[in-house]
N, C-alpha and C positions, 0 to 999 in steps of 0.2 A: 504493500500500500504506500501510496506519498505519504509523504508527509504534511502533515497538517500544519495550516501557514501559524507563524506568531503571532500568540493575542496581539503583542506589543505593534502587529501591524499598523493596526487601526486604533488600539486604544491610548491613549495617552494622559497625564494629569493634566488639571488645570493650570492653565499659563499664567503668570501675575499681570493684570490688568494696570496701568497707570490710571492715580485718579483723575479725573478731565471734568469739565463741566461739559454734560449734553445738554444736548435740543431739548427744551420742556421745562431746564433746571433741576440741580442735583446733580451727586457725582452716583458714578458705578459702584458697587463695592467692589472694593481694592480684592482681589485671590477669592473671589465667594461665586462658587456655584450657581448661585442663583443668577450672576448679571442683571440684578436689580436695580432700580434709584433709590437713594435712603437718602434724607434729610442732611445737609448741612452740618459738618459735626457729629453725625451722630454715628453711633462705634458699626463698622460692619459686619453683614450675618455671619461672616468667615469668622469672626473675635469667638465668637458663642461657641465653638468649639475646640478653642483651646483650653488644654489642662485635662479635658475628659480623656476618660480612662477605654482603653481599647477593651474590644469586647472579644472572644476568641469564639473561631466560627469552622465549619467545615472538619471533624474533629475524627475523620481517618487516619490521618498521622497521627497517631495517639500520644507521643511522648513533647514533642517538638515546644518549644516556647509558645505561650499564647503568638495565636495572630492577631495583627491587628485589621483594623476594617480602613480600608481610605478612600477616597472623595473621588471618584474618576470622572474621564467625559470623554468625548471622541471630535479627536481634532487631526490633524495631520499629522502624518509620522515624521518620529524627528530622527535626529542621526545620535549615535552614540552619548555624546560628547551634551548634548541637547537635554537627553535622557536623564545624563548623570547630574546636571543644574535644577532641573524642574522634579528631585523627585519629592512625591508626595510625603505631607505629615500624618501621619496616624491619628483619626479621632473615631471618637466613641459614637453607638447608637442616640445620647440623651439629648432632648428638644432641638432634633433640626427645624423645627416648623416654619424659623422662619427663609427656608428655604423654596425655591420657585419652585413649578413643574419644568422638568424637564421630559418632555414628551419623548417619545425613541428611544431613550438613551437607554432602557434596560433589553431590547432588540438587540439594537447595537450591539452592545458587551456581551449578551450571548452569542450573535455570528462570529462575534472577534475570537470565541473556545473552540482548541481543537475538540476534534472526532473522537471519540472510545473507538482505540487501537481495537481489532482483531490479534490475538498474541499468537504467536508462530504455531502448529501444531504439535510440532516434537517438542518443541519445549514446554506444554503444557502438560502432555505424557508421560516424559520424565519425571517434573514433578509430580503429576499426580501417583506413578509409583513411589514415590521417596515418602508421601501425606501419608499412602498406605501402612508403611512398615511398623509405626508404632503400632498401631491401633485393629491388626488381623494377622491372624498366623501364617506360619511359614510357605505352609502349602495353599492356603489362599493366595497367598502374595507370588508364589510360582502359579497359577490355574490364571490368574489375574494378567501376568505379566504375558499368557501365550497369547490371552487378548488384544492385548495393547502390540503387541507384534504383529497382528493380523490388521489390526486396524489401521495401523500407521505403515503400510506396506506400500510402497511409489505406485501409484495409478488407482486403491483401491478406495474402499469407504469411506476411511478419515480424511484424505486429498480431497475425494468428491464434494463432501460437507463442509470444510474448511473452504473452500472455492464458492459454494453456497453463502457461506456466511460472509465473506470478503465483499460478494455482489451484494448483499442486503447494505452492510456498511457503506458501500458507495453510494445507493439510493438514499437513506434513510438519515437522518439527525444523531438519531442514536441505535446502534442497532442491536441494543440491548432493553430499553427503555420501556416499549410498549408490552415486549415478550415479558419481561420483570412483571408490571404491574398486572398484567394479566393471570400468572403464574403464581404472583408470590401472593395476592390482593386478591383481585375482582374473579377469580375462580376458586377460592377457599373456602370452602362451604361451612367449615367451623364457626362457633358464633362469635364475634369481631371482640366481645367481651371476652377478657381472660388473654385467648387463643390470640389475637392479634394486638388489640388497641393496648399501647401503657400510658402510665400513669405517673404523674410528676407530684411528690410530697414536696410543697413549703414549708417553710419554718413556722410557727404555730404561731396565731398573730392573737394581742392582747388582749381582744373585745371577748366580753361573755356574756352579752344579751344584743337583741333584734338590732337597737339604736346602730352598734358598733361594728357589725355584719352588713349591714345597709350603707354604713359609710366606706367602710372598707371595700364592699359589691359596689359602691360607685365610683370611687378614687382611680380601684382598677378598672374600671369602662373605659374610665376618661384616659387614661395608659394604651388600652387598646389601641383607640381612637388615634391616639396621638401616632403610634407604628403605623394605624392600616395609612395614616395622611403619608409617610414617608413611603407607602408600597405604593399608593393612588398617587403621585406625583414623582414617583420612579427617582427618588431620592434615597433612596435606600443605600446606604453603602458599602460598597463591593466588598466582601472577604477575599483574602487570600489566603495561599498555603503554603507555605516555603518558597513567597516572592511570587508566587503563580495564581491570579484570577480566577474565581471559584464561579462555578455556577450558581445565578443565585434564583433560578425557576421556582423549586420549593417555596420560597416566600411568596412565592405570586399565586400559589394553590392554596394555601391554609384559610384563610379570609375566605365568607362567602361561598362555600364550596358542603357539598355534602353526598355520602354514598347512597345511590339508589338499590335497593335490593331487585334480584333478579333471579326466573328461577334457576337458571346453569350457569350463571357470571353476571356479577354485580356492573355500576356504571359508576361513574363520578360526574356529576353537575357542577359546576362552577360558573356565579351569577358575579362575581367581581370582573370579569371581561368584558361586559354588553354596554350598550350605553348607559341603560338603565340602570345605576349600580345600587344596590341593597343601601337600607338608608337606616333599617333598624336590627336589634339583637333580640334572639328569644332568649325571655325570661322563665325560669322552670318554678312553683312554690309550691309544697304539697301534692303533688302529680300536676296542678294544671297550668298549663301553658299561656304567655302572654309574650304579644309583639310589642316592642317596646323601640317606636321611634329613639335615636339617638343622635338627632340634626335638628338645627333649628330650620325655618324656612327659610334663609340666606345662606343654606350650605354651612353654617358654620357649625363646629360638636356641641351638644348640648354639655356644661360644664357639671363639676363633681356636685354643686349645691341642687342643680336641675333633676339631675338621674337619681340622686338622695328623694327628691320628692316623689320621683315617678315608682321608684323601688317602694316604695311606703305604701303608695296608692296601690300597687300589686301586691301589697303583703295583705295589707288589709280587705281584702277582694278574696282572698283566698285561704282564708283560715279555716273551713271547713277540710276536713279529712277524708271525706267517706268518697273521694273520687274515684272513679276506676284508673289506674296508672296506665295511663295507654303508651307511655313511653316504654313499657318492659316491653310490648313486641320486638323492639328492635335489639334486645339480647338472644333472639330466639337462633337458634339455627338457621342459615340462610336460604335453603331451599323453603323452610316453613315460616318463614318471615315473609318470603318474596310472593307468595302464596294468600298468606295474612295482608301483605300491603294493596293487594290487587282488589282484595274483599274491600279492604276499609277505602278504598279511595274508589271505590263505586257510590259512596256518599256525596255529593257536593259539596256540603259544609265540610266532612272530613277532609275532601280534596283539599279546600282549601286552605287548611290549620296544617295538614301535609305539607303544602308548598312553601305556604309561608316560615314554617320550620327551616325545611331546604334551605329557603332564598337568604336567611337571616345570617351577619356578618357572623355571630358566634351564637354558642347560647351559653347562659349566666345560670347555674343551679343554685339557688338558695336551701341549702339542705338542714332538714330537724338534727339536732343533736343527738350523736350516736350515747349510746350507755359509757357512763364512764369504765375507765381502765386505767390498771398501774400505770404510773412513769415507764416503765422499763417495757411495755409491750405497746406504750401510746402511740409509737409513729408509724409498729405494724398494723396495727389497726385503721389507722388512716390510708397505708397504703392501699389495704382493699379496701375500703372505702373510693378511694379513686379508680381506682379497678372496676371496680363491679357494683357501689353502691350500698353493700352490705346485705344485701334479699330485698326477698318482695314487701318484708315489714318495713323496713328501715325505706333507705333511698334511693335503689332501683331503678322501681318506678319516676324517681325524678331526673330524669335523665333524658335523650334522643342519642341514643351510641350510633347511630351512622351520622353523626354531624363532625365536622375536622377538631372544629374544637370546642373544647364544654370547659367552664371553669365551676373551680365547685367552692363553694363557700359555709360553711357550716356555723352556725348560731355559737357554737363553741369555741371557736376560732380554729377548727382544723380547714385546710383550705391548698386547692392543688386543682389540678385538671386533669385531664381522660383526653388523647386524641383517636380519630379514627387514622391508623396507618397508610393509608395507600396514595395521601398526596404525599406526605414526608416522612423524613427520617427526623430523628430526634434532635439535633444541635438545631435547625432553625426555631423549631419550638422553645428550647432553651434560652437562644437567644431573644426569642419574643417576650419569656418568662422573665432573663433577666433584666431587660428595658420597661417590661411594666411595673417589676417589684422597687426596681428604683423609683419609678413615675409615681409610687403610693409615698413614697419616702417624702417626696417634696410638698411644699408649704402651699398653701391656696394662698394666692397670689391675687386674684380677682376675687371678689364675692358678684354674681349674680345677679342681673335683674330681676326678679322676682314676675314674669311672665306668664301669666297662666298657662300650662300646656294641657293638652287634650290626654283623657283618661286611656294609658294603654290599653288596646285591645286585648282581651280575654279571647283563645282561641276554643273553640266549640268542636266540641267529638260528637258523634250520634253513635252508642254501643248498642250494637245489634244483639241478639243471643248469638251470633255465631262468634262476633268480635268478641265478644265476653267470653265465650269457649275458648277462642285463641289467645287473651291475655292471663287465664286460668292455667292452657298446658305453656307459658312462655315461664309462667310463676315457678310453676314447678320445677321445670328442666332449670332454669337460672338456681333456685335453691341449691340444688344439685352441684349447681358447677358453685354455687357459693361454698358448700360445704368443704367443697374437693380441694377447691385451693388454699394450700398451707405456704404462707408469706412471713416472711422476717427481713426487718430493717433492722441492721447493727451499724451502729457508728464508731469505728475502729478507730480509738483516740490516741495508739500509743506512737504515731508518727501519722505523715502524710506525704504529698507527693515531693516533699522537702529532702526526704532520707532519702531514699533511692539520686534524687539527682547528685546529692553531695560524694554518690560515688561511682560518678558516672552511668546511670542503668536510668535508661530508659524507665520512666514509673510505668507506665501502661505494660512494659515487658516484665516488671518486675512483680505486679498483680498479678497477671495473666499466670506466672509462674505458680505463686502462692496459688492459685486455682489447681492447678496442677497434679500440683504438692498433696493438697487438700484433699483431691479426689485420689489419689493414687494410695494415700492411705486409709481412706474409707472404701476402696474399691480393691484394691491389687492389683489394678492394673491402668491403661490410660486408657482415654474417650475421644471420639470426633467431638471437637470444640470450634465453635462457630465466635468470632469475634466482627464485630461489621466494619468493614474498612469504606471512608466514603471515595465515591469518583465522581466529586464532583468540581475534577481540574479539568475535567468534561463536558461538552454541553449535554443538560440533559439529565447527566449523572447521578448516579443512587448510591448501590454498594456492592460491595463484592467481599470475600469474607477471608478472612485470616486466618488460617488452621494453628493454631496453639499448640496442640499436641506434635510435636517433630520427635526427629530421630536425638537430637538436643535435651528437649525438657523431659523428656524418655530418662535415657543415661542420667541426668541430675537428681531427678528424682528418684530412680532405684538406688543411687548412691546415699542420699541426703542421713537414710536410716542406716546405713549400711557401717558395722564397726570396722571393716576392712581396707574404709578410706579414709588418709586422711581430712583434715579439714581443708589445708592448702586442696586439694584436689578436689574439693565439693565446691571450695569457691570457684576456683577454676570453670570449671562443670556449669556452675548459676552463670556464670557470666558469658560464657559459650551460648549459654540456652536464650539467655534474654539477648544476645549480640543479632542470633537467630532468628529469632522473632523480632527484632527490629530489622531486621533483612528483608522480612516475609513480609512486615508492616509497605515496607517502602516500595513493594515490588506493587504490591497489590491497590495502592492509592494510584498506582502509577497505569494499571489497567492490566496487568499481567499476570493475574492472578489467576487460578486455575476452573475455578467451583461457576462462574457466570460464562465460562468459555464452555466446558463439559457440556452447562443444560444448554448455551445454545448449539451446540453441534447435535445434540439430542432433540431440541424441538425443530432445527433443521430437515433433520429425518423426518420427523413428524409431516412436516408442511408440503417436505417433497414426495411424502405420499408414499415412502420406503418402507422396509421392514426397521425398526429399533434397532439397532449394531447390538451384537451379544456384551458388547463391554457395556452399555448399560443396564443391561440384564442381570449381569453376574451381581453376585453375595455381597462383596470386596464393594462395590459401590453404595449399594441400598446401605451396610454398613457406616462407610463414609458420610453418607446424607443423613446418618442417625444421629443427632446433636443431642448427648448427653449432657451437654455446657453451653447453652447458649448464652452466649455476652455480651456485653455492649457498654464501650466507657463513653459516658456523655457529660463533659466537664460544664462546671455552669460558673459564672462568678456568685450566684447567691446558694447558701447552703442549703442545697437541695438534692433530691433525687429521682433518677426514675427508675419505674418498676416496670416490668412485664411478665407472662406465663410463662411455663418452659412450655418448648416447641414438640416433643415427646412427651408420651407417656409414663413413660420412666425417667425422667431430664430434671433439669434446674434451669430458671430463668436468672441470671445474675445479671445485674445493670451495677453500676458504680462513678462515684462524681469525687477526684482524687482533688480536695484542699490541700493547701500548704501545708497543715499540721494535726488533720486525721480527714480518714474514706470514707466516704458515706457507701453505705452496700443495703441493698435491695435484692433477698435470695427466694425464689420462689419453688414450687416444688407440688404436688401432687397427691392428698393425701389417700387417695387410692392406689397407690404403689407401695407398698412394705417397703419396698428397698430406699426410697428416698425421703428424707428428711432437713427440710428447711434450718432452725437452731440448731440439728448435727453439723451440717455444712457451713453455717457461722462459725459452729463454733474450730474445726480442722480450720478453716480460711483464718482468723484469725493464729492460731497456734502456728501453724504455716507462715505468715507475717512475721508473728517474733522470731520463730528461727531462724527464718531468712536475716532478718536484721543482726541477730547474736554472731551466725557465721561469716559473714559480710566483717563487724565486726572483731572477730579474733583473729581473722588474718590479714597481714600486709595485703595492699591493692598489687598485681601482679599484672605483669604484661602478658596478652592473649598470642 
């Protein structure tokens, strides 16, 4: 394949403007994105973001120094020399607003990203026998390998398919991207609760009645508000990843967007592209639903004192209990959901509390207080809580889980979100998360005209006996999976991502390891481990996954316990393993990674209407795809975390958000499998942490 042209073709920073008086009066602002006219003296929009604190974004490279986010535009390319004078300052997400529209400019900056490489065929082969070795026996790994000799023979299957895939690549934008969302999303019949959507724990915020709930549910609106004007005015600024421009499409799905259920593969709607753009948020209280404008009629956000009144008028509207939850349909199974939704929107009035759900920029759960619970198990309980609600008693029902994103607010001050997966991946959420928790931090600055606004609409259900039969068995099965999942937040205080750098180790390789560790001694042996690396130095770009388990963290870890070694040679060993995995890190950000090339040479076959190649047939594979560890580090600046299911039956969901001076960890787990245990797996992960620290240090740092 060519190579795909440099972003830096076409994109470039803003150039310093001299101040000048123009036509009309007023100067430009001096270096400010916007090319505005400001007042005589008065400080330019460019000033307002210095001193802010960079935000780190795109967080496939796991270990790497925060990134920061900068200000780009598209102006003529310049020559080296040009490059080196004009390069940009680093600033943060906080109050661009007062910056223009710049129309185009997110187009732009996406054509200016290469392509997602197709990666060579034998080199994917290769390694995928090398993923194999830890994780299947000997004689698998010989029956496996007569395969992969067959398939990569000059003229035969694998050429044919790789040739395949190379022409899609040249047609397509991404020729990963649609295959992804369809495969991994909009055809997984599982119910999006649990099994797909996670879930982001906040810090527990001070309020403990309605008053403090309703300011806090309005502070954050006006937060929102303030992000979606930086995505609706294409102001948003650009991450990058080790100096290299990030896709930033994700943020342009999450807003306004919601999953349609279907009965063999779901859809995604997104109302933030049209002209017509969504102009309010639904409001969930006590099961029922309420559209709650969030614009004044001059376009402008309705501010924190406005939304405080209209949240009041909703609460007070809905203190009754005795509602059917019509929100638990959408936890149900997806063929019996898509089934359900086709019944209920044969209703008119239903259709239209359906749509207006869809079309709404987010929706806002004001949730009853769960039962209290110790200290020490409060913030697992909150994680399912964002997961799933807690059942059909609890808040569930207060919910719409095919919507992208739900914020949940609890009367208690527990308080976090729920997305549906299939626009993103977790760092732009994060990042949204960190931009509005700051936006609650700041002072009202304005107080309000005191305006009369119109009584949010109350959205109307008509419950059939048959809808009431289908919110009955949604109850049930949801129970069920409430049961099932066994969740544990640990917040591992005795270091953070501080230790590992002070001795050179990658933290993201040095976790991953303790994972390892963890598992190899509550197992005896090692696991396909799934870590999500993003590619999104691509247009387009989602993920592709990072096997953990190598021939590396194999050998470290049968050594770690082993009295035969010394300690110099177990350091050794940890550091070989995390050097490894920061190898496999860097390969696979890069697009070279094995596991997204495999399914597409497999649904290749598919498309061209072949038989399946026996190497995705064989044991050795379906093994591989068997994520005993599913994981994902999603760093945020505010001390939070996310949670998700494991992705098997027998598995663990691990999520993890590495501060400077302890881990937030999120371990999930199944309690319909004997074998697996949520607080067992804390508790090896952490003992696996201190040891690693202890061996690290009793020996000299040693050259590799």
């Amino acid at each position: 394949m060519a190579e795909p042209a440099s972003p830096r073709s076409k994109m470039a920073v803003w150039r310093p403007r001299p101040l000048s008086a123009e036509r009309g009066g007023g100067a430009r602002c001096r270096r400010c994105p916007c090319g505005g006219r400001r007042r005589p003296g008065a400080e330019p929009c460019w000033a307002a973001w210095r001193g802010r604190r960079p935000l780190s974004g795109g967080r496939g490279n796991q270990d790497r120094p925060r990134e920061s986010f900068t200000i780009i535009s598209v102006l003529p390319a310049m020559d080296s020399k040009q490059k080196q004078a004009e390069k940009a300052r680093p600033y943060g997400l906080l109050k661009p607003a007062a910056l223009g529209k710049i129309p185009g400019r997110f187009l732009l900056h996406q054509e200016a990203l290469p392509h997602l490489p197709v990666p060579p065929l034998q080199q994917t082969l290769d390694r995928y026998l090398l993923t194999l070795q830890p994780i299947i026996s000997e004689e698998e790994l010989n029956h496996t390998q007569e395969l992969v000799a067959e398939f990569r023979k000059p003229g035969g299957v694998g050429e044919r398919l790789q040739k395949g895939l190379e022409r899609r690549a040249r047609k397509t934008e991404n020729w990963l991207s649609d295959w992804w969302l369809k495969t991994a999303y909009l055809e997984y019949r599982l119910p999006v609760v649990v099994h797909s959507s996670p879930g982001v724990v906040l810090p527990k915020q001070d309020f403990q009645d309605r008053q403090g709930q309703l300011r806090f549910a309005a502070k954050l609106i006006e937060g929102i508000l303030d992000f979606k004007t930086m995505i609706d005015n294409e102001t948003l600024p650009v991450e990058y990843m080790g100096g290299k421009p990030l896709c930033m499409n994700q943020y342009y799905q999450i807003l306004s967007s919601c999953r349609i259920p279907g009965p063999k593969r779901d859809s995604i709607v997104n109302y933030a592209k049209g002209k017509k753009q969504s102009r309010h948020i639904t409001v969930v209280h006590n099961f029922q639903f309420f559209e709650l404008d969030v614009y004044n009629s001059d376009g402008s956000p309705l501010t924190t004192d406005q939304i405080f009144i209209q949240l009041e008028k909703i609460w007070n509207t809905s203190l009754q209990t005795n509602k059917e939850p019509i929100g638990i349909l959408t936890t149900n199974h997806r063929n019996s959901w898509a089934k359900a939704y086709n019944n209920l929107l044969k209703d008119k009035t239903n259709k239209e509390s359906v749509r207006t759900i869809e079309k709404s920029i987010c929706t806002v759960c004001l949730d009853a207080p769960m039962p209290r619970v110790s200290e020490d198990i409060y913030k697992s309980r909150v994680a399912a809580q964002m997961l799933h609600g807690g059942g059909s008693r609890w808040n569930s029902g207060n919910r719409w889980f095919d919507k992208t994103l739900q914020f949940i607010i609890a009367e208690d001050g527990s308080c976090g979100l729920v997305y549906e997966h299939a626009p993103s991946e977790g760092p732009p959420i994060v990042a949204l998360l960190d931009h509005i928790v700051e936006y609650t931090k700041k002072p009202e600055l304005v107080r309000s005209p005191m305006i009369p606004l119109p009584m949010p609409k109350k959205l109307r259900f008509n419950i059939t006996p048959e809808i009431k039969n289908d919110i009955e068995k949604a109850k049930q099965n949801l129970n069920i999976m409430v049961e099932d999942l066994d969740i544990k937040v640990m917040v591992f205080h005795q270091f953070g991502k501080a230790f590992p750098k002070s001795e050179k180790i990658s933290p993201d390789a040095f976790i991953q390891l303790a994972l390892q560790l963890a598992y190899y001694r509550m197992y005896g042996h090692a696991c396909p481990t799934y870590e999500s690396a993003s590619l999104r130095m691509f247009r387009l770009g989602r993920t592709d996954t990072i096997r953990s388990a190598s021939i590396e963290s194999l050998k470290f870890v049968q050594s770690m316990d082993s009295p035969d070694k010394s300690d110099q040679v177990k350091t050794d060993l940890l550091r070989r393993a995390t050097q490894a995995h920061r190898e496999y890190t860097d390969m696979a950000i890069r697009g070279n990674a094995i596991d997204r090339h495999l399914l597409g040479l497999k649904l290749q076959a598919i498309e061209d209407l072949v038989s399946i190649p026996e190497l995705f047939m064989d044991t050795a594979y379906a093994v591989a795809m068997h994520f005993n560890l599913s994981t994902s580090q999603v760093p945020a600046k505010t001390d939070c975390v996310m949670c998700f299911g494991p992705v098997v039956p027998d598995g663990y969901g691990i999520c993890y958000n590495p501060m400077d001076e302890h881990i937030n960890f999120a371990i999930s787990a199944f309690n319909s499998c004997a074998d697996t245990n949520a607080a067992r797996m804390a508790h090896y992960l952490e003992k696996a942490l201190l040891d690693m620290r202890s061996l690290l240090q009793s020996t000299p740092k040693s050259k590799l």
